[in-house]
TORDOVEX-217929 format. One record per residue (C-alpha): residue in three letters; x, y, z. Coordinates in steps of 0.1 Angstrom, whole numbers. Layout:
BEGIN
<Ala,<X,Y,Z>>
...
! end
This chain:
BEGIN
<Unk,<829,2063,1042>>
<Unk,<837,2026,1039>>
<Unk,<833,2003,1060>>
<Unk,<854,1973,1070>>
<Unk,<846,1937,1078>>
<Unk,<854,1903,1074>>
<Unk,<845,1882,1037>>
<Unk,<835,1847,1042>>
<Unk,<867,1823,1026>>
<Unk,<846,1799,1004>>
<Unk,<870,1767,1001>>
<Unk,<861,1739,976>>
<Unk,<870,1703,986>>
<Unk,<872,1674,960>>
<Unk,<851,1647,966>>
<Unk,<874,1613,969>>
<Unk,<869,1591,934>>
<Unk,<848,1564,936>>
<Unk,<859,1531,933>>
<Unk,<844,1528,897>>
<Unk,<863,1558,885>>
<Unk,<894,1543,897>>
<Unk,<890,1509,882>>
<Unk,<878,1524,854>>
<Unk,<911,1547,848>>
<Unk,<936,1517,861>>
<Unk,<920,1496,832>>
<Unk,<928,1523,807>>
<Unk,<961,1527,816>>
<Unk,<962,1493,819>>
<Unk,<952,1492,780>>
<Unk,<975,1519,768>>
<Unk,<1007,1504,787>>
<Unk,<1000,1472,765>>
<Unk,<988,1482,735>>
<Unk,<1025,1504,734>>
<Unk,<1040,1472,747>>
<Unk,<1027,1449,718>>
<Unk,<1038,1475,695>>
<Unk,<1071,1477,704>>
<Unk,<1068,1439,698>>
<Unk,<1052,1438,668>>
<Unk,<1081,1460,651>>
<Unk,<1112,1455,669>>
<Unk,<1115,1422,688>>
<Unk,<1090,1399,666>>
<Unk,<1115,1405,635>>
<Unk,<1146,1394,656>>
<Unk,<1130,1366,675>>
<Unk,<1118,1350,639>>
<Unk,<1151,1354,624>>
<Unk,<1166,1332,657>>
<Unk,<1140,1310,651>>
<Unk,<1143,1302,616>>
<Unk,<1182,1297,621>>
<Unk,<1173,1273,657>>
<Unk,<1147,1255,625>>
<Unk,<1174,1250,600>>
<Unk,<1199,1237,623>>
<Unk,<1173,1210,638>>
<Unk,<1158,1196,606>>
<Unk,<1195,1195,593>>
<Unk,<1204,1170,619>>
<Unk,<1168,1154,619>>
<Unk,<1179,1146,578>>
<Unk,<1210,1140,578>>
<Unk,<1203,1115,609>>
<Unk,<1177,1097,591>>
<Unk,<1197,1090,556>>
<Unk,<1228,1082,568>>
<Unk,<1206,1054,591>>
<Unk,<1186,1044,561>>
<Unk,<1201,1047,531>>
<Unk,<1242,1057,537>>
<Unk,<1245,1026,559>>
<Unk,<1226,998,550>>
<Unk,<1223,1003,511>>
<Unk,<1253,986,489>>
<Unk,<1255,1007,457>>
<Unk,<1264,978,439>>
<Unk,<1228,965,446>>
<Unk,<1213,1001,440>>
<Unk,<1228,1003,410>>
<Unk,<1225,977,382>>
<Unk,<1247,972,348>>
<Unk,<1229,956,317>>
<Unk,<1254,937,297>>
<Unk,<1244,939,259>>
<Unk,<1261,919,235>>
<Unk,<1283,935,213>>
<Unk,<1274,968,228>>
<Unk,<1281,989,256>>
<Unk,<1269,984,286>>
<Unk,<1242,1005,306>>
<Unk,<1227,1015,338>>
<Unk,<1201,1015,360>>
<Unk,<1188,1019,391>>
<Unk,<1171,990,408>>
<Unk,<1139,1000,414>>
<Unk,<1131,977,445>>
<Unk,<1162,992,463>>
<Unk,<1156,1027,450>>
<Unk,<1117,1025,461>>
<Unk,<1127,1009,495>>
<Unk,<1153,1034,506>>
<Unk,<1131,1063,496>>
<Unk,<1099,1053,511>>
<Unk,<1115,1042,548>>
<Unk,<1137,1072,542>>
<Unk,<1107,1095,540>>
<Unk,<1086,1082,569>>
<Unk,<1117,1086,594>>
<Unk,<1121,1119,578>>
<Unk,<1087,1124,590>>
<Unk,<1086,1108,623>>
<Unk,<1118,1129,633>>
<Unk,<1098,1157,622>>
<Unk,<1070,1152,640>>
<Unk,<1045,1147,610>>
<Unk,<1042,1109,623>>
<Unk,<1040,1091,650>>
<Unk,<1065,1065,659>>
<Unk,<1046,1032,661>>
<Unk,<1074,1007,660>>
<Unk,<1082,997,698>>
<Unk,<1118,995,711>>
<Unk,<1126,1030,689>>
<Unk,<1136,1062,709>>
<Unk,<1114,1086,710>>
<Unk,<1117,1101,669>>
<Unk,<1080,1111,671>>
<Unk,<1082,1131,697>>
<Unk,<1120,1151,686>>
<Unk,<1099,1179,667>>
<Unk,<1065,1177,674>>
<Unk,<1054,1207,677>>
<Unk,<1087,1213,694>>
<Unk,<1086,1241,718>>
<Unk,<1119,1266,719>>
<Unk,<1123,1292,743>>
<Unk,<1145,1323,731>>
<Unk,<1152,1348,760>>
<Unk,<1140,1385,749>>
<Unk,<1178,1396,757>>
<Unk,<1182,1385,724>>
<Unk,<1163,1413,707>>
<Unk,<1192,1439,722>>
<Unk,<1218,1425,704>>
<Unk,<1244,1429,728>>
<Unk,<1258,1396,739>>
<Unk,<1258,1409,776>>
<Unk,<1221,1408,780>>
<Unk,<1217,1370,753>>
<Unk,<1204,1351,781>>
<Unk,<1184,1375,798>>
<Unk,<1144,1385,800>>
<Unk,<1120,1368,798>>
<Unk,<1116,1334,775>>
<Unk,<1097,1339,744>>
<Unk,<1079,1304,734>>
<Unk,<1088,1297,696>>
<Unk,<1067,1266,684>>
<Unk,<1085,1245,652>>
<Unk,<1059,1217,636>>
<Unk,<1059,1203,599>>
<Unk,<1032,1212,576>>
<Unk,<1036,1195,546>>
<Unk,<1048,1157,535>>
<Unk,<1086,1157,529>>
<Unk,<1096,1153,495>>
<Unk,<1127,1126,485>>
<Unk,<1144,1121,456>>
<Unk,<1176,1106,444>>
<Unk,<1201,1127,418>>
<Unk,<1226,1116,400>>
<Unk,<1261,1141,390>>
<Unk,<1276,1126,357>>
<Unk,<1311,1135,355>>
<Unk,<1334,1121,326>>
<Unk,<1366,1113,332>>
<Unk,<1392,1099,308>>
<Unk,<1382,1077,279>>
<Unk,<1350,1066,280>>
<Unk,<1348,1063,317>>
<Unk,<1321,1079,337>>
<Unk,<1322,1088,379>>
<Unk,<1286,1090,392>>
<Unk,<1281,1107,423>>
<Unk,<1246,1102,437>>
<Unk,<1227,1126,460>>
<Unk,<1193,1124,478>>
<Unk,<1174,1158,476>>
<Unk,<1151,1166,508>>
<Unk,<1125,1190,507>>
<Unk,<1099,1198,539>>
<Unk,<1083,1229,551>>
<Unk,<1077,1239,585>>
<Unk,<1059,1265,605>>
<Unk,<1074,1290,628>>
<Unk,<1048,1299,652>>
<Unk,<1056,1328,678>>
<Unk,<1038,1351,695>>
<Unk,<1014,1374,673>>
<Unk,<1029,1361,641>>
<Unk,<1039,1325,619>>
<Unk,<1049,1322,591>>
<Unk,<1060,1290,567>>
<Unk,<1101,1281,557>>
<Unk,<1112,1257,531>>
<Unk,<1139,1236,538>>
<Unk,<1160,1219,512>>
<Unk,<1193,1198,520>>
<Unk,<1215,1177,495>>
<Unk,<1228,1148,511>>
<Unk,<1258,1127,493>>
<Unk,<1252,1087,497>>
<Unk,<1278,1076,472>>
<Unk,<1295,1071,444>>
<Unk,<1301,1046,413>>
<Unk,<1331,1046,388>>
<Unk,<1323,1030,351>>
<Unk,<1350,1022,335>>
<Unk,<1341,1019,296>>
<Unk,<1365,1000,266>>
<Unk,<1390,1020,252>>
<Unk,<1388,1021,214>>
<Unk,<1412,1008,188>>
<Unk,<1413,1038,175>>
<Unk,<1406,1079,196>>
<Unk,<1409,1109,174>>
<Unk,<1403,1142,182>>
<Unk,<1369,1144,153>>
<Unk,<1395,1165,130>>
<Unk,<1394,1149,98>>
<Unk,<1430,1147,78>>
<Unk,<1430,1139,41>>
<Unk,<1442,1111,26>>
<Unk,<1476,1115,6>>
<Unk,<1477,1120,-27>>
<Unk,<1483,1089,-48>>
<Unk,<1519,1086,-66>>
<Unk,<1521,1086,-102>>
<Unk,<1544,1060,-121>>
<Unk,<1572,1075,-141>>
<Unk,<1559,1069,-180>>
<Unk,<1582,1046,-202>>
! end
């Protein structure tokens, strides 16, 4: 016969988590939520970002070089005294540049090249503020951009982007030779620029050279015009007559 009665319920209660556990698992999450978010950076956004930035350094040091030779060089130099002809008797002339001019216009070329660009500081007084245009010049590109959509540009948070100069610039003047009737010659002279700067952004940096070709002017030489222009094919002479025999 069986017999009937009451079992004891046994309930189990959790004991609350300590404050160490729970500090402990926030600061894992904590960890995890980051270390997805830097990711994410790392391959998506960092690419993007450094692709704004190098066109936001090209456009800058354009205007910082362009600025500085047209001040120094485009404006100030005569190419008549930049350029000297050496008269040889009974010969053509030639021509040269003069190397106190050429020297001149390079050297304060290149140091406001540099100041602009931050390399040097600007130590002549009564000058705007050159040394201080790219020095370690500090952009701020909104994240948005990393969407691509044109809605969200300008939105997110700011991204720091720091531009600075790494190396000495680099300044040279080039000729273009370009004949042009007889014996006449139209020089058209260039000066070559050559920096490098570092793009500096979050979690990665990396170096970009920067060339620009600037035109500063031109010089026409006019040459003598021969006596005599063939074309270099030779014709033979005719052939003598002979005298009818008596």
């Amino acid at each position: 016969m069986k017999r009937w009665g009451y079992r004891r319920s046994i309930i189990f209660r959790r004991k609350p988590l300590g404050w160490k556990k729970i500090f402990l698992y926030s600061l894992l999450l904590f960890l995890l939520v980051n270390f997805i978010s830097l990711y994410f950076v790392e391959k998506r956004i960092t690419p993007i970002i450094h692709n704004v930035a190098k066109v936001e350094l090209q456009r800058t040091a354009t205007e910082a070089i362009i600025a500085s030779i047209d001040a120094n060089i485009t404006s100030k130099i005569d190419m008549d005294e930049l350029i000297l002809e050496n008269h040889r008797e009974g010969r053509a002339s030639t021509f040269s540049f003069n190397p106190k001019v050429y020297n001149e216009a390079l050297t304060t070329t290149t140091e406001d090249i540099e100041r602009r660009l931050g390399l040097k500081k600007n130590e002549q007084p009564g000058e705007e503020g050159t040394d201080s245009q790219m020095q370690n010049i500090v952009y701020r590109i909104p994240l948005g951009v990393a969407t691509n959509v044109n809605l969200f540009a300008n939105s997110g948070p700011e991204v720091p982007v720091r531009l600075s100069l790494v190396r000495d610039v680099d300044s040279q003047i080039r000729t273009k030779m370009t004949h042009s009737g007889i014996n006449n010659t139209f020089f058209e002279l260039f000066v070559d620029i050559e920096v490098e700067m570092q793009i500096v952004i979050p979690f990665y940096s990396d170096r970009e050279p920067i060339k620009q070709s600037v035109k500063i002017g031109d010089y026409f030489i006019e040459g003598e015009v021969p006596s005599y222009y063939g074309t270099g094919i030779s014709i033979p002479p005719p052939a003598p007559e002979e005298k009818d025999k008596e």
